[in-house]
VOGU-3710 file (C-alpha; in Angstrom, 3 decimals, decimal comma):
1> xxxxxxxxxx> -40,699/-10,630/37,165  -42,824/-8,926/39,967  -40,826/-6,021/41,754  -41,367/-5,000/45,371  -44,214/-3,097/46,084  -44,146/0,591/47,281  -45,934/1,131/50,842  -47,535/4,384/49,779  -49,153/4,668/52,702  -47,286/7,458/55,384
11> xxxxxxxxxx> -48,717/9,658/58,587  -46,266/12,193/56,839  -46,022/13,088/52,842  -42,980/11,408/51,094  -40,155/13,937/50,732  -39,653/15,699/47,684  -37,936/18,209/45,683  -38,754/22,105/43,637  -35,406/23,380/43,495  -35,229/23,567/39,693
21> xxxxxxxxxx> -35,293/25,975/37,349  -37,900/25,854/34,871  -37,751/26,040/31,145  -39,239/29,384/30,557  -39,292/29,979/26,707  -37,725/31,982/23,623  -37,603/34,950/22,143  -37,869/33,120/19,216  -38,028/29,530/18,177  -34,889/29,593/16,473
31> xxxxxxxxxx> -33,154/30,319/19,131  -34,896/28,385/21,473  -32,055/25,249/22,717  -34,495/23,979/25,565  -35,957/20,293/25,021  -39,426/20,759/23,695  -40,521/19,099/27,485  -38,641/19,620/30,692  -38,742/16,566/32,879  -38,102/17,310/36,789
41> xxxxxxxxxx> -38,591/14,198/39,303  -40,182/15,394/42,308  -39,088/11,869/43,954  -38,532/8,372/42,167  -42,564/8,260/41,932  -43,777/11,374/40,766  -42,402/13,656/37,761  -43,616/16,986/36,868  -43,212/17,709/32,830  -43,309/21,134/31,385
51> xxxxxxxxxx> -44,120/22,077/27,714  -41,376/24,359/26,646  -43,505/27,623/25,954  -41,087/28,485/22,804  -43,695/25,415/21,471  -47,138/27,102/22,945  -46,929/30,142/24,741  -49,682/28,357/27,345  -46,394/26,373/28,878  -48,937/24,102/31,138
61> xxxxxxxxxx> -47,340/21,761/33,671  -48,341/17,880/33,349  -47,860/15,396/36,208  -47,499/11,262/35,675  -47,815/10,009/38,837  -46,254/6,060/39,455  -48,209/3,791/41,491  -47,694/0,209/42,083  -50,216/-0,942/39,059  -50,256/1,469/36,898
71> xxxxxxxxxx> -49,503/5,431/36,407  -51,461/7,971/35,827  -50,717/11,041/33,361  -52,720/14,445/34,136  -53,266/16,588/31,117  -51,566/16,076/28,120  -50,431/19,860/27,049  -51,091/22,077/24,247  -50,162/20,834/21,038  -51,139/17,691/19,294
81> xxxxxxxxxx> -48,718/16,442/16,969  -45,388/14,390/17,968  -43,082/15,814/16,052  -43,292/19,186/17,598  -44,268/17,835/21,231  -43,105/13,985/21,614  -45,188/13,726/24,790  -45,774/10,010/24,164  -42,006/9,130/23,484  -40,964/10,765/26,568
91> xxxxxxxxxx> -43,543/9,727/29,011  -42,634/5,837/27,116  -38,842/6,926/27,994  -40,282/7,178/31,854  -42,324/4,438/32,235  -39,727/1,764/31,093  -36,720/3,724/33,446  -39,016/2,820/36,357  -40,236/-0,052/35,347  -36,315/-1,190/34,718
101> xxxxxxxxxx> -36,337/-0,366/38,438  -39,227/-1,445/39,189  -39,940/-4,287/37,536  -43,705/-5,509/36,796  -45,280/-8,355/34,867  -47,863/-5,989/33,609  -48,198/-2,102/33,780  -50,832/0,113/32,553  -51,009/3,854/32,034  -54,393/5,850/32,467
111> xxxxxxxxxx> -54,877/9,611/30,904  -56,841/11,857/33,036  -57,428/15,808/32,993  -57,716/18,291/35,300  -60,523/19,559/32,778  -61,036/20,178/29,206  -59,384/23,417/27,805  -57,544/22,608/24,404  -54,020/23,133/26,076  -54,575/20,612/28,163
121> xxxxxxxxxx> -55,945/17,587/26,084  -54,246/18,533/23,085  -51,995/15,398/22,975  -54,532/12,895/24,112  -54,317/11,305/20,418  -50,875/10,039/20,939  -51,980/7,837/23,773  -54,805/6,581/22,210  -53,116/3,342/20,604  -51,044/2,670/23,292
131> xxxxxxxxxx> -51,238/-0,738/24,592  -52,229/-0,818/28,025  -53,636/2,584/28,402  -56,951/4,060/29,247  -57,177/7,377/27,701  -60,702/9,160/29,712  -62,186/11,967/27,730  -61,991/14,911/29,728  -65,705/16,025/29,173  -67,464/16,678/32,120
141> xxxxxxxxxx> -69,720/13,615/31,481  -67,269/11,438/30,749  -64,412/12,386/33,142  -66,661/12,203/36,015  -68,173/9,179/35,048  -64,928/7,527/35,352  -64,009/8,828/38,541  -67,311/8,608/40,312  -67,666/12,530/40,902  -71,858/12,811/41,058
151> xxxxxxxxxx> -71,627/16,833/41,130  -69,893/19,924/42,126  -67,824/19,697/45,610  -68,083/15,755/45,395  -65,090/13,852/46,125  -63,942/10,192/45,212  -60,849/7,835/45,518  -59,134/7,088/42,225  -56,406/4,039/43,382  -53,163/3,444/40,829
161> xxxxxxxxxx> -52,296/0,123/43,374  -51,515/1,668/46,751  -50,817/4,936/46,002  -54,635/6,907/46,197  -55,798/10,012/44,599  -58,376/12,202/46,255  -60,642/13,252/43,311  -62,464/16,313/43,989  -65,197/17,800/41,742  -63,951/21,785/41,010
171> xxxxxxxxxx> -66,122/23,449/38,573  -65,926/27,349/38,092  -63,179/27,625/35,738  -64,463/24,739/33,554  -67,885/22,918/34,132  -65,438/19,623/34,550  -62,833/20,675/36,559  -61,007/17,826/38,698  -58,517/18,485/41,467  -56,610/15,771/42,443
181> xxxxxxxxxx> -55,229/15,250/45,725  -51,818/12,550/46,243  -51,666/12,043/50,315  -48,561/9,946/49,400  -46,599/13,712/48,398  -48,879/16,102/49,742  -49,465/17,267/46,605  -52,504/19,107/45,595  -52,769/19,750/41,972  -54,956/22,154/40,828
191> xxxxxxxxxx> -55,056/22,669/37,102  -56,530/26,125/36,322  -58,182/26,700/39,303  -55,343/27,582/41,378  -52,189/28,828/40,168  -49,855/31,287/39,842  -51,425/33,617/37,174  -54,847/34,305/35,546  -57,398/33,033/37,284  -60,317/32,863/34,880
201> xxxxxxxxxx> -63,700/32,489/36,479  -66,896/31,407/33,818  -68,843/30,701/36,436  -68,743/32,606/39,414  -70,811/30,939/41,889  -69,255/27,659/41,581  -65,766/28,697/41,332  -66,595/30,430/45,324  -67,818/26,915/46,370  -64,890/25,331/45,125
211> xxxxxxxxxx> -62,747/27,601/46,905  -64,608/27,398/49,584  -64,302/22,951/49,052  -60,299/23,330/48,487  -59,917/25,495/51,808  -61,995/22,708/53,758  -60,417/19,869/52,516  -56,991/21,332/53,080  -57,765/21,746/56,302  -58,226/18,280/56,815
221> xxxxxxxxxx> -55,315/17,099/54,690  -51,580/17,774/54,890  -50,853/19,924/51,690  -46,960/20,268/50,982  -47,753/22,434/48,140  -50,501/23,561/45,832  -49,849/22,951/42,312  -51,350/24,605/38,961  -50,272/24,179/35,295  -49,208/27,366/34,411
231> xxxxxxxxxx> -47,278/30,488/36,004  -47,977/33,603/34,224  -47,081/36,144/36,955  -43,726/38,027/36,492  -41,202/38,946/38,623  -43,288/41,941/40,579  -45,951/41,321/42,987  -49,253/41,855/40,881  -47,639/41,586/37,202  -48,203/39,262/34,930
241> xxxxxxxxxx> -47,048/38,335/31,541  -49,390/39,159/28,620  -51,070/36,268/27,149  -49,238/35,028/24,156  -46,098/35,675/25,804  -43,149/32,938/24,450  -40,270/34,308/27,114  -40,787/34,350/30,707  -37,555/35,078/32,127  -38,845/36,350/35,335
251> xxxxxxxxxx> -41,390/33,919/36,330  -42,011/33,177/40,121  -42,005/29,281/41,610  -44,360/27,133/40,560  -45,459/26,060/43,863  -48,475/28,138/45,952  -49,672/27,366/49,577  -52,544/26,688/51,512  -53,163/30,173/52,118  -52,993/30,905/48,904
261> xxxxxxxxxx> -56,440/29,292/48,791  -57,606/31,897/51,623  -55,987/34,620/50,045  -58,061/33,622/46,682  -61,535/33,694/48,451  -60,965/37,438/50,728  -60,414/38,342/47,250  -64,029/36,786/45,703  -65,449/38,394/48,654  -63,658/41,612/48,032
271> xxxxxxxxxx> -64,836/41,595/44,227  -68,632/40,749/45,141  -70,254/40,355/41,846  -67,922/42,960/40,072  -66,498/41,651/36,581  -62,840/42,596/35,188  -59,808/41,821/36,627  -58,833/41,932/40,556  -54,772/42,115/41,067  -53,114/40,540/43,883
281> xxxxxxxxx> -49,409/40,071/44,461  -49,474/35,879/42,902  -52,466/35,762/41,087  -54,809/38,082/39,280  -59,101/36,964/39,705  -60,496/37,746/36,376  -64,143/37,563/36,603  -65,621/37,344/33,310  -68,808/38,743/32,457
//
């Protein structure tokens, strides 16, 4: 049975909500009682997922995005095997509540990255027998192969059957970097290029230009919020947690702004060509040498 097909297609993002709390670790895994992957629905179409950092201390953020022919997952977190992270089992739990609601004749899922870092393709293995799905290797040659991107600060169109991505090519932090941008939410999601926390920079010249490509192409698009897949900041302006850390009971929202992006590249400018770390009140620019 064919459902009705979304109209993703708005002058104004679809409404949506971050008033949640978010699973923020353990002191210890025995005493952790948090699911091992916090589900939140931004609206009936999008969910945000969150490894439980009493499982990896890297906590990312993963996004599965529902369009009218198939969904798309983004990253797929930090640890591979099911028993300790059923990432498969729950984003299978998802896909047949919508689809109950939604009903299709055929439905595919496609695995994507917002780039290649080990605690953010760890799970990719679970997805790769699953019927229907495309699981892209999130290489740089390979992921943007798929998605068309021809070099740094390229953009393409990446359609899940109405609902459109905006696929921009974001090197600097990884060589194959991908920010996507969803005009049906507003949502810009950043991976590791933009969030709150660390901001690791291996290559510093391109990670300027991409700044300098996110600030222009925000400009021209309606950004709700800016999205990353961490938050390591604490609860003071300027502090962070240590890396490693399992219990973040302080941690600020998830969600940046557009002028975060500004506020990112007065500090490159600020650094110059300085290495080491450069502290400001939601993120900290770690230039490495």
């Amino acid at each position: 049975m064919a459902g009705t097909r979304f109209d993703f297609s708005s002058e104004t993002p679809a409404a949506g909500s971050l008033d949640v709390r978010w699973i923020h670790g353990s002191t210890s895994p025995k005493h952790n009682t948090d699911p091992d992957i916090q589900v939140h629905a931004y609206n009936e179409n999008t969910v945000i997922l969150r490894q439980n950092k009493a499982v990896h201390y890297e906590g990312p953020f993963l996004f599965l995005l529902f369009g009218n022919d198939r969904a798309v997952l983004l990253d797929t977190g930090a640890t591979a095997s099911p028993d300790h992270f059923p990432l498969r089992h729950t984003v299978d739990g998802l896909i047949r509540r919508w689809l109950a609601e939604h009903p299709r004749e055929t439905y595919e899922l496609l695995v994507l990255h917002t780039h290649a870092h080990g605690d953010h393709v760890a799970a990719d293995a679970q997805f790769t027998d699953r019927p229907g799905t495309t699981v892209v290797a999130a290489d740089r040659p390979s992921a943007w192969t798929y998605l068309g991107l021809t070099g740094p600060g390229t953009a393409s169109r990446l359609d899940l059957g109405g609902r459109v991505l905006d696929c921009l090519a974001t090197p600097g932090h990884h060589e194959a970097a991908v920010t996507f941008y969803d005009s049906y939410t507003g949502l810009l999601l950043t991976g590791d290029t933009v969030y709150r926390g660390r901001l690791y920079v291996n290559d510093w010249p391109a990670f300027t230009s991409t700044i300098d490509t996110l600030i222009t192409f925000a400009g021209t698009h309606p950004v709700t919020h800016v999205l990353g897949c961490h938050i390591e900041m604490a609860g003071m302006p300027g502090e962070d947690y240590p890396r490693g850390t399992t219990f973040q009971p302080d941690e600020p929202p998830l969600q940046m702004t557009t002028q975060h992006l500004h506020e990112i590249r007065k500090a490159i400018t600020e650094a110059g060509d300085q290495p080491g770390q450069h502290v400001r009140d939601d993120f900290i620019l770690c230039h490495l040498p």
